[in-house]
PyMOL Python script that loads the backbone (N, CA, C, O; Angstrom):
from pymol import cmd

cmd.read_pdbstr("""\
ATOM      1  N   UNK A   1      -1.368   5.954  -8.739  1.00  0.00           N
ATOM      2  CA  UNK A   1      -0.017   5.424  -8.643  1.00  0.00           C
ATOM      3  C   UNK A   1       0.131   4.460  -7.461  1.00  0.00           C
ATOM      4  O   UNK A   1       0.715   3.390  -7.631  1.00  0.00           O
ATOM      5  N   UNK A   2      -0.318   4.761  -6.404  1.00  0.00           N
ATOM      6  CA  UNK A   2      -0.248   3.726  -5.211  1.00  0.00           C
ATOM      7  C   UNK A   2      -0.963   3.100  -5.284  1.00  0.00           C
ATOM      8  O   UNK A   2      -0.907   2.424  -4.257  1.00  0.00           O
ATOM      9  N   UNK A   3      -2.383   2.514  -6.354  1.00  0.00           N
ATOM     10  CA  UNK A   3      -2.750   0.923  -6.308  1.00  0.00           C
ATOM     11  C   UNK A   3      -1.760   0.105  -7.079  1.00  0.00           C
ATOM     12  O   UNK A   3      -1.312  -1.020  -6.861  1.00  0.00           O
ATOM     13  N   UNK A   4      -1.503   1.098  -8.183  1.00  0.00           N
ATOM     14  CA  UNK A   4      -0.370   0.201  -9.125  1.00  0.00           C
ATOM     15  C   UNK A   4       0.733  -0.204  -8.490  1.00  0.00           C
ATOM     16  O   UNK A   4       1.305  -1.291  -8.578  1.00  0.00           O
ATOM     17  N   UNK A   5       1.049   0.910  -7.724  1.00  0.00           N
ATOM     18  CA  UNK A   5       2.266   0.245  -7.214  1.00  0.00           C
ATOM     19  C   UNK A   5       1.842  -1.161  -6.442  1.00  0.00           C
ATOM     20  O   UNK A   5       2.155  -2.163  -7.084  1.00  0.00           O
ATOM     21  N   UNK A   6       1.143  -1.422  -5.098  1.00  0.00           N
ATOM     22  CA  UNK A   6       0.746  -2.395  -4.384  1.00  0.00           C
ATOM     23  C   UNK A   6       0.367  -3.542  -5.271  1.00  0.00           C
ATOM     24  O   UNK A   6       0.915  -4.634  -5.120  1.00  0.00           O
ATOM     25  N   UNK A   7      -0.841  -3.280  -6.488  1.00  0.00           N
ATOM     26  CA  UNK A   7      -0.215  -4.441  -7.495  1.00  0.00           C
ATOM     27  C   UNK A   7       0.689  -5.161  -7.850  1.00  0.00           C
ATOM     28  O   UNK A   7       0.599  -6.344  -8.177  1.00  0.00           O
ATOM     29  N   UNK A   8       1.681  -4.463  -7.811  1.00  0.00           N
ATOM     30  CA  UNK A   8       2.770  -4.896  -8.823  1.00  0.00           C
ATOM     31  C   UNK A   8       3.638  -5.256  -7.036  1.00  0.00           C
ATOM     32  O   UNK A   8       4.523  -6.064  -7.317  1.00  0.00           O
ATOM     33  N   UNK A   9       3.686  -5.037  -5.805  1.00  0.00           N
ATOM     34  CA  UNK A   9       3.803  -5.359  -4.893  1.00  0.00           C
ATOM     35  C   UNK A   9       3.047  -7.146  -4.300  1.00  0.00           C
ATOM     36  O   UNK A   9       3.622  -8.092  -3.762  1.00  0.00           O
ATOM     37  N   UNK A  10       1.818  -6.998  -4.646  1.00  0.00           N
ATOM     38  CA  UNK A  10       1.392  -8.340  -4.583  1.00  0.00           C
ATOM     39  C   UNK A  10       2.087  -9.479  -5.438  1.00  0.00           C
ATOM     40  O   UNK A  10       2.435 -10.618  -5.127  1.00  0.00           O
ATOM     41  N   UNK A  11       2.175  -8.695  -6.753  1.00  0.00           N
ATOM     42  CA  UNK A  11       2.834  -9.679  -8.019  1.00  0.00           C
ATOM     43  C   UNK A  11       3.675 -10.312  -7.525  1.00  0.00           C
ATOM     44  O   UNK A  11       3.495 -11.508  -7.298  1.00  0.00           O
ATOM     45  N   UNK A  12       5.407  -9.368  -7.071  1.00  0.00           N
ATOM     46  CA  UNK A  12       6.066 -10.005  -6.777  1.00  0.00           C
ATOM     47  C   UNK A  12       5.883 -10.766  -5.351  1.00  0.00           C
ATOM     48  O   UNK A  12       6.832 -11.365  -4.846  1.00  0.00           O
ATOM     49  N   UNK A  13       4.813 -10.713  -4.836  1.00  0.00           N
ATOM     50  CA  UNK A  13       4.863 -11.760  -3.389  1.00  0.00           C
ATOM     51  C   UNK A  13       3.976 -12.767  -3.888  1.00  0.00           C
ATOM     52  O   UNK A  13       3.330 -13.376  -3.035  1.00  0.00           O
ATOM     53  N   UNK A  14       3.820 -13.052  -5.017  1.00  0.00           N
ATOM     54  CA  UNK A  14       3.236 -14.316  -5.586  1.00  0.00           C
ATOM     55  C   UNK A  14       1.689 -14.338  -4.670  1.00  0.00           C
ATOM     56  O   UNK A  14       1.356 -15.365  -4.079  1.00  0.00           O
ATOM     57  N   UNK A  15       1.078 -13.454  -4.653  1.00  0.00           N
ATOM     58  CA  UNK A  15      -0.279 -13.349  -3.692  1.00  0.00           C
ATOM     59  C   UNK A  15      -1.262 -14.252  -4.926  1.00  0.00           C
ATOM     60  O   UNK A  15      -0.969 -14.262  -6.122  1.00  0.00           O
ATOM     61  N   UNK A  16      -2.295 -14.877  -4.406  1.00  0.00           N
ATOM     62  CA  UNK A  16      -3.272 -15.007  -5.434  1.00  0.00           C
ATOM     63  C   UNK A  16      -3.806 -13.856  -5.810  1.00  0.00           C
ATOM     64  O   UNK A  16      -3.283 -12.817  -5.408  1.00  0.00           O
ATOM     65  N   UNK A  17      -4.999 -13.810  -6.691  1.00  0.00           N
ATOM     66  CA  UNK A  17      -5.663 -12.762  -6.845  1.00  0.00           C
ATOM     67  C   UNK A  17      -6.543 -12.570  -5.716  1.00  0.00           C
ATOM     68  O   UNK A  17      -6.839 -11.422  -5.388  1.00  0.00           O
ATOM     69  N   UNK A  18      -7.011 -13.609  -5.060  1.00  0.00           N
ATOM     70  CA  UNK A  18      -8.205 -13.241  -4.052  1.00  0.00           C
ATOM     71  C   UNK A  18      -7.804 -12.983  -3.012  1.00  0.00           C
ATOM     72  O   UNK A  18      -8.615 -12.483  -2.232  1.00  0.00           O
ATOM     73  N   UNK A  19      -6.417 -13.200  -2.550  1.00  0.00           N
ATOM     74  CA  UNK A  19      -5.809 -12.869  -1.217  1.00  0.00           C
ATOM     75  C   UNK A  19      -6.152 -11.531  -0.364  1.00  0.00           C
ATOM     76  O   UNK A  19      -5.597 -10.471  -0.655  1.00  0.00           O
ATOM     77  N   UNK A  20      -6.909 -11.602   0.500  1.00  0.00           N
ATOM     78  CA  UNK A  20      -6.590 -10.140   1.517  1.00  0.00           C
ATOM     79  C   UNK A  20      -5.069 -10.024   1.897  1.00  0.00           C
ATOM     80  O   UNK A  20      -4.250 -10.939   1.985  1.00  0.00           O
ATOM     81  N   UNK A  21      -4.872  -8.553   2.120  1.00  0.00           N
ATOM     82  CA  UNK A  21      -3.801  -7.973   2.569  1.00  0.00           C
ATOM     83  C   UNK A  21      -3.737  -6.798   3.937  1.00  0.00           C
ATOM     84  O   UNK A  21      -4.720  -6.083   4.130  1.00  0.00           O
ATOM     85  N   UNK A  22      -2.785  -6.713   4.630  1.00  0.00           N
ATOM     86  CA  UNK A  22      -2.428  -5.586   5.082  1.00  0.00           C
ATOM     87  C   UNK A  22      -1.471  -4.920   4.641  1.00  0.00           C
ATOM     88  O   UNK A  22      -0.343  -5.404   4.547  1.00  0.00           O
ATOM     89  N   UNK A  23      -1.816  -3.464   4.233  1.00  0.00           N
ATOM     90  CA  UNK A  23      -1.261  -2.305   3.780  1.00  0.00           C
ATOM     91  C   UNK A  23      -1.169  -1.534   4.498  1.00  0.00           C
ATOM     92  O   UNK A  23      -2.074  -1.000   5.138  1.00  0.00           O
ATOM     93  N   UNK A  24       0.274  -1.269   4.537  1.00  0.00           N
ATOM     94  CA  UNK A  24       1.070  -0.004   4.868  1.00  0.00           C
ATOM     95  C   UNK A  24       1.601   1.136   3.854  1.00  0.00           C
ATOM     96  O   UNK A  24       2.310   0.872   2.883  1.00  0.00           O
ATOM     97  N   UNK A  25       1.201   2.346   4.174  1.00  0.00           N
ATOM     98  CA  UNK A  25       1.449   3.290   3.463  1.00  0.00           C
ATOM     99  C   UNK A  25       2.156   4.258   4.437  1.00  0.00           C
ATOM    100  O   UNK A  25       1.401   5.016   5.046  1.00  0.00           O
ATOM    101  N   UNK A  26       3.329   4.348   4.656  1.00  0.00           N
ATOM    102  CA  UNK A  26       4.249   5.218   5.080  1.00  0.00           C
ATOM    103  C   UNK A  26       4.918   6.278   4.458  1.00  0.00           C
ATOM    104  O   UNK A  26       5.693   6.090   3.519  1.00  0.00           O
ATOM    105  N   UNK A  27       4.646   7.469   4.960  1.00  0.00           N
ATOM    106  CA  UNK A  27       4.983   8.897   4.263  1.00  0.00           C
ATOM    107  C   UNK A  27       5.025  10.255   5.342  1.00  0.00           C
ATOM    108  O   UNK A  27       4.018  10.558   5.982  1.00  0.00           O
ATOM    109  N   UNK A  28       6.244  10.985   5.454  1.00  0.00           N
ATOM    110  CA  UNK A  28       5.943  12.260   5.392  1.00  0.00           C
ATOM    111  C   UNK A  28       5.316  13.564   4.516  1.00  0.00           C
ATOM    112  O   UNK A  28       5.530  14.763   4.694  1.00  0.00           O
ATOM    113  N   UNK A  29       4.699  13.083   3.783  1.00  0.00           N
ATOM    114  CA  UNK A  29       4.275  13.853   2.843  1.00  0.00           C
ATOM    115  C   UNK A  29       3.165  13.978   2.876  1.00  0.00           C
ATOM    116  O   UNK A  29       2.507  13.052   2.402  1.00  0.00           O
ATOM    117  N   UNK A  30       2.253  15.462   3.583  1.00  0.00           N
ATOM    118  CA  UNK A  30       1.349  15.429   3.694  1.00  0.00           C
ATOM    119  C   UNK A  30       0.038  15.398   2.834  1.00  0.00           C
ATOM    120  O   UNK A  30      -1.069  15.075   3.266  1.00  0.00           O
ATOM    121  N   UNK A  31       0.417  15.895   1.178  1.00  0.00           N
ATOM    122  CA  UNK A  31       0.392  15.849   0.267  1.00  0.00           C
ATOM    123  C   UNK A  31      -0.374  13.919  -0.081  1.00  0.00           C
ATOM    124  O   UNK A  31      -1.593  13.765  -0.153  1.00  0.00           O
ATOM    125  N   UNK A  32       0.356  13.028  -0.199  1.00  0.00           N
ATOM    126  CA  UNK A  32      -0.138  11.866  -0.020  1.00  0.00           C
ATOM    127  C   UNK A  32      -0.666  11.438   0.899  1.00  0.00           C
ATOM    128  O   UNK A  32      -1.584  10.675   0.599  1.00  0.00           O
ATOM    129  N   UNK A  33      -0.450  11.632   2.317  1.00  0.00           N
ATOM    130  CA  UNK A  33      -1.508  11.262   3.422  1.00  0.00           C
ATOM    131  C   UNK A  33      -2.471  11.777   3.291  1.00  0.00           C
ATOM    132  O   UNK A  33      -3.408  11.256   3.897  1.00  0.00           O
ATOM    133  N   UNK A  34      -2.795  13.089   2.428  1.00  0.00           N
ATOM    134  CA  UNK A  34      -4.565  13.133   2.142  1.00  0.00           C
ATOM    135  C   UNK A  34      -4.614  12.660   1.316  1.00  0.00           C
ATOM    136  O   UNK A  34      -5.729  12.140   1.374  1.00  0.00           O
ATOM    137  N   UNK A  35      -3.978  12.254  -0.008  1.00  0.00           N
ATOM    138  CA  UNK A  35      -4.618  11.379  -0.730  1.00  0.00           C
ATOM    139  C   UNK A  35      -5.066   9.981  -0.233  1.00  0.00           C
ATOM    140  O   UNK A  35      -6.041   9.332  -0.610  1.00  0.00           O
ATOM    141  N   UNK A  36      -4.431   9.765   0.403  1.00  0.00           N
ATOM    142  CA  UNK A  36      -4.778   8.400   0.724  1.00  0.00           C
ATOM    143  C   UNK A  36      -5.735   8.701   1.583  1.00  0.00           C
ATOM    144  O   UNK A  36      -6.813   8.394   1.072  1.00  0.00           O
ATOM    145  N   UNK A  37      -5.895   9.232   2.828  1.00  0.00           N
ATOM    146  CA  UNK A  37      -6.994   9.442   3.283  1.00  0.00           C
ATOM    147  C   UNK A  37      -8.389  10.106   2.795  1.00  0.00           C
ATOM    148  O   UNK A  37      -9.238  10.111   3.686  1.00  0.00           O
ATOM    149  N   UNK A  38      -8.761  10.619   1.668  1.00  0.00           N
ATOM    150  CA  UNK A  38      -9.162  11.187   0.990  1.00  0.00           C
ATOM    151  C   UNK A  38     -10.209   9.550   0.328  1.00  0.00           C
ATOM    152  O   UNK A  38     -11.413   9.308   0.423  1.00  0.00           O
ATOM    153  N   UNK A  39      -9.024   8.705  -0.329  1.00  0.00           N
ATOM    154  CA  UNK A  39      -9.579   7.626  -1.270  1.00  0.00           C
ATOM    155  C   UNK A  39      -9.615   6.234  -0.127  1.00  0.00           C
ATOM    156  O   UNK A  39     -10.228   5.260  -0.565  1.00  0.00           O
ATOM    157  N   UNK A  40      -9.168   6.124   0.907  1.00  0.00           N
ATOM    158  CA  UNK A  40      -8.635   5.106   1.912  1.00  0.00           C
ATOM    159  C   UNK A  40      -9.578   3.685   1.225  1.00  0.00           C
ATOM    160  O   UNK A  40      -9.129   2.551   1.058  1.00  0.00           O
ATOM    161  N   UNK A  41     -11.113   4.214   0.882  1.00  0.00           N
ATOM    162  CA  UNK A  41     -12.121   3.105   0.459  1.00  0.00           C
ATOM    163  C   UNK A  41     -11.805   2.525  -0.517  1.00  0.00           C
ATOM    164  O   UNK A  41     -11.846   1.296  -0.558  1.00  0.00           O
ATOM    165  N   UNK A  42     -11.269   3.539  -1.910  1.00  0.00           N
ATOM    166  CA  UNK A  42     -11.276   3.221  -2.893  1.00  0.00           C
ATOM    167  C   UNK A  42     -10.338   2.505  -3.239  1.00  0.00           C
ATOM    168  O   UNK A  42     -10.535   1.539  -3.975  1.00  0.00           O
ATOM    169  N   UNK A  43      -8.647   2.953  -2.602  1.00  0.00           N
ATOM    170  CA  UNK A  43      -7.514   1.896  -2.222  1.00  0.00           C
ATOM    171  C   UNK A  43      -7.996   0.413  -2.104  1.00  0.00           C
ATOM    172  O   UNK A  43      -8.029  -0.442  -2.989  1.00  0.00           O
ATOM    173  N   UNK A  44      -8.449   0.301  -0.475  1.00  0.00           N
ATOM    174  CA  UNK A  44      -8.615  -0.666   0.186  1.00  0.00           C
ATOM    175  C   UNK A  44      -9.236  -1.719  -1.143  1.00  0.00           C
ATOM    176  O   UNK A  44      -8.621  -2.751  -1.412  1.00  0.00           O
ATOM    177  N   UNK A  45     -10.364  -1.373  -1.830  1.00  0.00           N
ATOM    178  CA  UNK A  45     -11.194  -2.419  -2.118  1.00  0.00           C
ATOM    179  C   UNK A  45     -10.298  -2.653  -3.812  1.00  0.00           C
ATOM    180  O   UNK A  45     -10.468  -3.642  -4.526  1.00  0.00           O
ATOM    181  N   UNK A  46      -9.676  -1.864  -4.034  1.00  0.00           N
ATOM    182  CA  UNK A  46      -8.727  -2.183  -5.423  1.00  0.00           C
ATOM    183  C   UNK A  46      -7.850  -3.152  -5.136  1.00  0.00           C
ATOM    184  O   UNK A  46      -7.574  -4.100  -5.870  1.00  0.00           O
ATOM    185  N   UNK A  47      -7.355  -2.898  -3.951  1.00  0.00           N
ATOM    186  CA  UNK A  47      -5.875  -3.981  -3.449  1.00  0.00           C
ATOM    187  C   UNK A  47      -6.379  -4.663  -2.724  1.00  0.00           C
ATOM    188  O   UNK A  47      -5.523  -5.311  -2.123  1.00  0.00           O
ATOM    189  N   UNK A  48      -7.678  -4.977  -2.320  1.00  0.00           N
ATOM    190  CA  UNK A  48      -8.381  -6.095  -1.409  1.00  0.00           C
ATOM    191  C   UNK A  48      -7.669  -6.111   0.225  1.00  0.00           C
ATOM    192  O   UNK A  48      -7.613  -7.022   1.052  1.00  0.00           O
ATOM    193  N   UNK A  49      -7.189  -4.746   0.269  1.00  0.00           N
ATOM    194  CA  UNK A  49      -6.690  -4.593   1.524  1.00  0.00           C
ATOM    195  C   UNK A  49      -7.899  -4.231   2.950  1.00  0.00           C
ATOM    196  O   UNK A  49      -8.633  -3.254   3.091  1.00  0.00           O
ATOM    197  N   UNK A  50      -7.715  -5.444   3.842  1.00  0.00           N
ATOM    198  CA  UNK A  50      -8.560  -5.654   5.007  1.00  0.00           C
ATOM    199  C   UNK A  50      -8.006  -4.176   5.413  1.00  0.00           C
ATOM    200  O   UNK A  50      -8.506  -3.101   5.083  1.00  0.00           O
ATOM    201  N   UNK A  51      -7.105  -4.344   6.035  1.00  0.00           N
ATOM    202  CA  UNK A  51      -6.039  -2.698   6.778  1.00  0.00           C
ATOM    203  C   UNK A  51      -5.396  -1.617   5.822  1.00  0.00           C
ATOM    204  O   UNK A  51      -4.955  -1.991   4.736  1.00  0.00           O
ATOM    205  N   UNK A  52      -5.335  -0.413   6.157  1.00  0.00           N
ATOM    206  CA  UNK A  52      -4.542   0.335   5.457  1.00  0.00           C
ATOM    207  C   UNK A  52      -3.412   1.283   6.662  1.00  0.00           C
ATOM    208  O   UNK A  52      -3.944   2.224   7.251  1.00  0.00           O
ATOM    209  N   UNK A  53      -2.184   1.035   6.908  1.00  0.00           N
ATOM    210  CA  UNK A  53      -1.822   1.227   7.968  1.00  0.00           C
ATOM    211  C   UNK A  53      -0.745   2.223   7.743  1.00  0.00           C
ATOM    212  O   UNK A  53       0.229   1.951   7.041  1.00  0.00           O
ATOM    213  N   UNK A  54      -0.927   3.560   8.422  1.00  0.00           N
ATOM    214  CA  UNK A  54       0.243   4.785   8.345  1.00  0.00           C
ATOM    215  C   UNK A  54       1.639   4.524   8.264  1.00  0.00           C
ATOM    216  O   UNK A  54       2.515   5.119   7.636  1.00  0.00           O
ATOM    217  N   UNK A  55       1.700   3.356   9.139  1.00  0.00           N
ATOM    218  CA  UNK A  55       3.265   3.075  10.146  1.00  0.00           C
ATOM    219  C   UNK A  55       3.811   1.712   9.191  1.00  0.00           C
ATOM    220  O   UNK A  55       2.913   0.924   8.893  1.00  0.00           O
ATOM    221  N   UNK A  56       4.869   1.459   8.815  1.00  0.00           N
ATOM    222  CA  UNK A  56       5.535   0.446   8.367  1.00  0.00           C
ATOM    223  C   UNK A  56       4.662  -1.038   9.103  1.00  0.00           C
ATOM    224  O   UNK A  56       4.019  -1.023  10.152  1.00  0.00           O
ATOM    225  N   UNK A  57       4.870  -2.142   8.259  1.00  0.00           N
ATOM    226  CA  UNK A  57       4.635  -3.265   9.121  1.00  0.00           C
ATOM    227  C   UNK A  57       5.839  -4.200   9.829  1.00  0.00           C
ATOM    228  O   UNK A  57       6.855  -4.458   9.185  1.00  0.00           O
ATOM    229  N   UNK A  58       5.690  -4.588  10.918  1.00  0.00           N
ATOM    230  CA  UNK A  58       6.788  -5.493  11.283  1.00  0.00           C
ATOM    231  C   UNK A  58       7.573  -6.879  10.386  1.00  0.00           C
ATOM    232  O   UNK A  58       8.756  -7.212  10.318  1.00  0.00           O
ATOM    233  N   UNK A  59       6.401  -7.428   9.810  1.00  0.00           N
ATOM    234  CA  UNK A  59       6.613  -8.534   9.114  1.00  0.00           C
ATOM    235  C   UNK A  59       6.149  -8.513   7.932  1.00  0.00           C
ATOM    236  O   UNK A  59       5.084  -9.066   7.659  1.00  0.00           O
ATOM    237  N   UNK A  60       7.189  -7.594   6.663  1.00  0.00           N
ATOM    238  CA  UNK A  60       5.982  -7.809   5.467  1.00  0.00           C
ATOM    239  C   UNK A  60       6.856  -8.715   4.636  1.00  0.00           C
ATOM    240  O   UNK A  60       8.026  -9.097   4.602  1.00  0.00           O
ATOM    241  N   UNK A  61       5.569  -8.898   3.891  1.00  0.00           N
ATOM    242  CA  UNK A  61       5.634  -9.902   2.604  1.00  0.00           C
ATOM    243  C   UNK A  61       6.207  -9.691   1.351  1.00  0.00           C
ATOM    244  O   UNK A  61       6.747 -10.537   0.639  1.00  0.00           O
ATOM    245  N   UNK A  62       5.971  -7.881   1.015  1.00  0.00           N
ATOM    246  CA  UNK A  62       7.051  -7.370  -0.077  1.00  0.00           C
ATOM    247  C   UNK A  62       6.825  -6.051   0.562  1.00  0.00           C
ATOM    248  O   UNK A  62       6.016  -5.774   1.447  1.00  0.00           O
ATOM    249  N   UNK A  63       7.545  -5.407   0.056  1.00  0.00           N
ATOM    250  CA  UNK A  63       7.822  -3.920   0.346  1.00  0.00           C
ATOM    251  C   UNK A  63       8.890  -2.841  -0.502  1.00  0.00           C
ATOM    252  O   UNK A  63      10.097  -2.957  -0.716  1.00  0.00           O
ATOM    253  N   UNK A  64       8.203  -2.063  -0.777  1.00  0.00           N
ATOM    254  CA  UNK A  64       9.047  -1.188  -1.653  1.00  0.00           C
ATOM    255  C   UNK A  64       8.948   0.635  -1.497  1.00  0.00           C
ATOM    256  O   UNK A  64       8.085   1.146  -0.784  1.00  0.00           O
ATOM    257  N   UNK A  65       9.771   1.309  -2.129  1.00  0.00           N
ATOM    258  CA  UNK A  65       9.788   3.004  -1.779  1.00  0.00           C
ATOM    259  C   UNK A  65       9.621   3.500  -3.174  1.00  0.00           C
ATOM    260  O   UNK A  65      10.489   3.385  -4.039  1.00  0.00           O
ATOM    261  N   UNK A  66       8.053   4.252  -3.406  1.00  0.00           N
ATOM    262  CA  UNK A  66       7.532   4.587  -4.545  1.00  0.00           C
ATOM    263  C   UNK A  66       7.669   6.061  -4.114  1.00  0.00           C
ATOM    264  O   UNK A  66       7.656   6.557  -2.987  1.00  0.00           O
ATOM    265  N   UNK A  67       7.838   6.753  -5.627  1.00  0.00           N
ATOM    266  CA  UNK A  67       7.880   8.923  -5.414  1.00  0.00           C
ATOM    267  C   UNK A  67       6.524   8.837  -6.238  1.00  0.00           C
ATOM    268  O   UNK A  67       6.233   7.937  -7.027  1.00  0.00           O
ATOM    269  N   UNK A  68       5.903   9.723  -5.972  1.00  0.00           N
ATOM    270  CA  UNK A  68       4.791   9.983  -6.498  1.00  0.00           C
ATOM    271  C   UNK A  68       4.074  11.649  -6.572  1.00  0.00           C
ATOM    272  O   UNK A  68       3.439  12.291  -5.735  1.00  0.00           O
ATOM    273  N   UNK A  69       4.528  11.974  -8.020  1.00  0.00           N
ATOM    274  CA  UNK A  69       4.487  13.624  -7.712  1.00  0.00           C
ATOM    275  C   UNK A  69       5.999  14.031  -7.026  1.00  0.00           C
ATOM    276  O   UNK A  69       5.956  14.884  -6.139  1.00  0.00           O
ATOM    277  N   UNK A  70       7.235  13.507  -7.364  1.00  0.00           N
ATOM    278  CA  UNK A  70       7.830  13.471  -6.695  1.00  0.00           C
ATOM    279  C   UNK A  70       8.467  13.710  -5.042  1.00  0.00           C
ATOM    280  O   UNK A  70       9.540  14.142  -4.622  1.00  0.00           O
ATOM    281  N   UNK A  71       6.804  13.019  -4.156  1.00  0.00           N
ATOM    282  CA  UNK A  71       7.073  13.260  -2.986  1.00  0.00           C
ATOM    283  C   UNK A  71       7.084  11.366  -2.913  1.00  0.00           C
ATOM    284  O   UNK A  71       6.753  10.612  -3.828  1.00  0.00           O
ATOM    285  N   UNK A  72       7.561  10.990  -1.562  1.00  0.00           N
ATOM    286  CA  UNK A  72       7.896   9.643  -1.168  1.00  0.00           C
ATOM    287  C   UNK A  72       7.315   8.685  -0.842  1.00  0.00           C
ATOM    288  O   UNK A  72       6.822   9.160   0.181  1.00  0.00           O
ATOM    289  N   UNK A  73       6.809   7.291  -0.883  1.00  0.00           N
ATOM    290  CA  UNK A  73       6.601   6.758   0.229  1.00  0.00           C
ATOM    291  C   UNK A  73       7.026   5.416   0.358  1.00  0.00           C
ATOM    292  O   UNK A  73       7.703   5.055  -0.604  1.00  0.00           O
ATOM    293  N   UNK A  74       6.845   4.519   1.272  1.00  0.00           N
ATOM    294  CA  UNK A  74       7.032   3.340   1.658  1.00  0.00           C
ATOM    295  C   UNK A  74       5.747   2.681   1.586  1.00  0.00           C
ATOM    296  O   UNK A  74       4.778   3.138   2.193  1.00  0.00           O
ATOM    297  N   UNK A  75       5.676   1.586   0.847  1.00  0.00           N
ATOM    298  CA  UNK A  75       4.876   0.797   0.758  1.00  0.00           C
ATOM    299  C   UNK A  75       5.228  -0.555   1.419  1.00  0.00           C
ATOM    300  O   UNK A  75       6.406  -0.755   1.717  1.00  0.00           O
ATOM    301  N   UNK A  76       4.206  -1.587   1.693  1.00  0.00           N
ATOM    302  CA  UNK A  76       4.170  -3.250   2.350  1.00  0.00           C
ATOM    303  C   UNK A  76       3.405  -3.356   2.732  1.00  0.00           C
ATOM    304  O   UNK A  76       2.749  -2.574   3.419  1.00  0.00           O
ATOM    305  N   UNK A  77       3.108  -4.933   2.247  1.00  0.00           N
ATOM    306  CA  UNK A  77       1.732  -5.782   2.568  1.00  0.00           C
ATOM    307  C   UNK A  77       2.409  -7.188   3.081  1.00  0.00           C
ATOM    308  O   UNK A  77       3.481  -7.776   2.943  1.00  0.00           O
ATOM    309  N   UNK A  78       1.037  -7.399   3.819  1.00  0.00           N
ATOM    310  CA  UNK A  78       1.468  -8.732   4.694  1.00  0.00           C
ATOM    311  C   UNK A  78       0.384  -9.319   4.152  1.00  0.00           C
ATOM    312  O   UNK A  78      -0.436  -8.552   3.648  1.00  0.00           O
ATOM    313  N   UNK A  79       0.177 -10.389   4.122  1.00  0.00           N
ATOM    314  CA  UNK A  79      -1.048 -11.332   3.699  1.00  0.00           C
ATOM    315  C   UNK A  79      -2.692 -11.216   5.154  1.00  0.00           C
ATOM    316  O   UNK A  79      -2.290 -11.230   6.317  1.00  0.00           O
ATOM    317  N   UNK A  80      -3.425 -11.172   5.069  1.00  0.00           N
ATOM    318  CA  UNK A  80      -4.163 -10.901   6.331  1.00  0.00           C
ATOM    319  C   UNK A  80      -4.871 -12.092   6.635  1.00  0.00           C
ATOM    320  O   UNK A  80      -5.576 -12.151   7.642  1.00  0.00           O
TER     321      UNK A  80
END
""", "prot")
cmd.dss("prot")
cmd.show_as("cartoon", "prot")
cmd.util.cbc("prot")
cmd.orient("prot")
């Protein structure tokens, strides 16, 4: 669910396909912070994300709040 989502996150920021990104994945849910830490590689190289970052970004490019398993998170990518 969280590559699709960041997909469909790039979409609307009109990214090329080859574009690197920085990704933010923001969550209290510990539940998804091991998933993501768990797959962090497998993320990264699906969404061509250089970073994968816990904490919100200052300046993103799109950003959105996905439930997943109905626990939460915050997603955004910046171009890298």
């Amino acid at each position: 669910d969280i590559i699709r989502n960041v997909q469909n996150l790039r979409k609307n920021a009109a990214l090329d396909i080859a574009d690197r990104i920085t990704l933010s994945i923001a969550t209290a849910s510990n539940a998804i912070r091991a998933a993501v830490d768990e797959f962090v590689d497998y993320i990264a190289a699906e969404t061509l994300a250089t970073q994968i970052e816990p904490v919100a970004l200052e300046t993103p490019l799109a950003q959105g709040d996905v439930k997943i398993d109905g626990e939460g998170a915050s997603l955004a990518l910046a171009k890298a």
